[in-house]
C-alpha positions as CSV (number, residue, x, y, z in Angstrom):
1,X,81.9,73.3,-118.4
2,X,78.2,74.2,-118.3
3,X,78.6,75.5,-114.6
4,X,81.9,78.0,-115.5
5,X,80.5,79.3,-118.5
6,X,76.8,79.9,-117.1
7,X,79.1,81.6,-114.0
8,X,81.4,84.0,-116.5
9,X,78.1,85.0,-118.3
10,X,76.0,85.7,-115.0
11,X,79.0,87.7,-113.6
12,X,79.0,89.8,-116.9
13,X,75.5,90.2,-116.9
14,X,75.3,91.3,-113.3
15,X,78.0,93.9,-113.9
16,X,76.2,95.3,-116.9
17,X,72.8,95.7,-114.7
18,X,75.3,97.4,-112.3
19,X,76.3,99.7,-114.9
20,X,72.7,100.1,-116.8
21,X,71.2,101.1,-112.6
22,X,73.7,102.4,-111.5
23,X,74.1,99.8,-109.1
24,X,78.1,100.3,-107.3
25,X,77.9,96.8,-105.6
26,X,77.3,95.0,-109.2
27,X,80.0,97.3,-111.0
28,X,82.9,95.8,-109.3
29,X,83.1,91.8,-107.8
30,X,85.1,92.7,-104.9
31,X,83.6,95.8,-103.1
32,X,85.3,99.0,-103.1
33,X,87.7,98.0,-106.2
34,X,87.8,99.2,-109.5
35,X,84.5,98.8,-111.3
36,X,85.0,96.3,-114.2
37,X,84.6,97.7,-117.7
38,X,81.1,97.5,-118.9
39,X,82.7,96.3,-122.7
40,X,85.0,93.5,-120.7
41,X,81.5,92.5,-118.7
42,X,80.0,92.5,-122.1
43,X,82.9,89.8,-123.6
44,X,82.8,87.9,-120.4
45,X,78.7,87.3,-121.3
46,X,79.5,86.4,-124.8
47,X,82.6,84.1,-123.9
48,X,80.3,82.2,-121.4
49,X,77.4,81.9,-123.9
50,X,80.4,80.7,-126.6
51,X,81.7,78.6,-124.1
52,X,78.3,76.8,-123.3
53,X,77.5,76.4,-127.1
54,X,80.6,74.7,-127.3
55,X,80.0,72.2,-124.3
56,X,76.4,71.8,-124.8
57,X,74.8,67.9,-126.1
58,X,74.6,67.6,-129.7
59,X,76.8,71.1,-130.2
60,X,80.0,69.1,-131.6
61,X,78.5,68.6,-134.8
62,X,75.8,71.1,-134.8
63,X,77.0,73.4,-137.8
64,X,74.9,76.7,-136.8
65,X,75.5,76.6,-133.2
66,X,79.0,75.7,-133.4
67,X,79.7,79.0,-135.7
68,X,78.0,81.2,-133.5
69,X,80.1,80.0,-130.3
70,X,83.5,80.5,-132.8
71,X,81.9,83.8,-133.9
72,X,81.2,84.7,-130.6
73,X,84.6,83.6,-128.9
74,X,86.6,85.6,-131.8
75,X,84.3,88.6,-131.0
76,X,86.2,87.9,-127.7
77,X,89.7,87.6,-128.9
78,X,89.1,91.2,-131.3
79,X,88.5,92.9,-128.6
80,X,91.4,91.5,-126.9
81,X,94.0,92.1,-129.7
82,X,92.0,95.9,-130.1
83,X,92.9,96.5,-126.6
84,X,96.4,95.6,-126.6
85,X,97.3,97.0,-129.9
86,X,96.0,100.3,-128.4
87,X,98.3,100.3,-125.2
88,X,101.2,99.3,-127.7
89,X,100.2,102.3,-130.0
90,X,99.7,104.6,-127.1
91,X,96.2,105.3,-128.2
92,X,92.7,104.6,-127.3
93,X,90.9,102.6,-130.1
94,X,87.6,103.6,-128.1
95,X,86.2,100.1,-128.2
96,X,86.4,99.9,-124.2
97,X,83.9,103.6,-124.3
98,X,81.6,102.2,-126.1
99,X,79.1,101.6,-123.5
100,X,78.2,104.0,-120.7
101,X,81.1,105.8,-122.2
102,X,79.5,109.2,-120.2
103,X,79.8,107.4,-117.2
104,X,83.2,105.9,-116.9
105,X,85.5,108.4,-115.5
106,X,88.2,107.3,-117.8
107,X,87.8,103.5,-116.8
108,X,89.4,101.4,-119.3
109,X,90.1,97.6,-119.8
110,X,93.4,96.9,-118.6
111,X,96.5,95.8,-121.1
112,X,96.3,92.4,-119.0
113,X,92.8,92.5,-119.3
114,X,93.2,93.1,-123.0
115,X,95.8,89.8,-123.3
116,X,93.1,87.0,-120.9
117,X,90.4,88.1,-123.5
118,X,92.4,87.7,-126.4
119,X,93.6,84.3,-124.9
120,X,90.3,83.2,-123.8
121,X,88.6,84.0,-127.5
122,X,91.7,82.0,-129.1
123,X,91.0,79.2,-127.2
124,X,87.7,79.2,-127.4
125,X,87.7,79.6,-131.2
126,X,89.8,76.2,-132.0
127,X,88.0,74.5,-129.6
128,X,86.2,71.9,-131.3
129,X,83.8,70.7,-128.6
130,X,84.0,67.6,-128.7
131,X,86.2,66.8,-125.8
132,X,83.6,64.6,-123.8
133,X,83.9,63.0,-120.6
134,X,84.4,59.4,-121.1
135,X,82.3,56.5,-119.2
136,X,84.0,54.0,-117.8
């Protein structure tokens, strides 16, 4: 788990230091697609860090740590649910403009965008990391 996680935050990161240089070739993961939201970039960092609380030795118990990964993975499942409630409303809710918001050009996260975050930040929030690999 350490590996994915370090991997989902790093590829959030990179896209946010796309968006904060200007940088096209960070923005987007495949060249000449659609740049990835700079708010999704943003819960892709968090669910990595979340998910590497969860995973790291001596987390399972660790009552501080362990909050801030369930914190941080139901940041990740809010924004999520936000998302889709605001396709299903028809309206904006504005959390996706929130950074660069001058920049964008009307770039949104995507409803099925919207429904892997909100899965991802459920899962991640009743996880209870202790699921360890057992020696034989």
């Amino acid at each position: 788990m350490p590996i994915a996680s370090a991997g989902a935050a790093l590829i959030g990161c990179l896209v946010l230091v796309g968006w904060a240089l200007e940088v096209e070739a960070l923005k987007s993961i495949i060249p000449g697609r659609t740049a990835m939201n700079p708010t999704t970039a943003l819960a892709f960092a968090v669910a990595g860090a979340s998910l590497w609380l969860q995973g790291a030795p001596g987390v399972a118990g660790a009552g501080g740590r362990s909050r801030v990964a369930r914190l941080a993975a139901g940041a990740v499942a809010l924004l999520g649910l936000a998302t889709l409630v605001g396709y299903l409303v028809g309206q904006n809710l504005g959390l996706d403009q929130l950074l660069f918001g001058d920049r964008l050009g009307g770039n949104r996260i995507a409803p099925n965008t919207g429904l892997n975050l909100l899965l991802l930040g459920s899962a991640a929030t009743s996880s209870t990391g202790t699921s360890r690999r057992r020696a034989s």
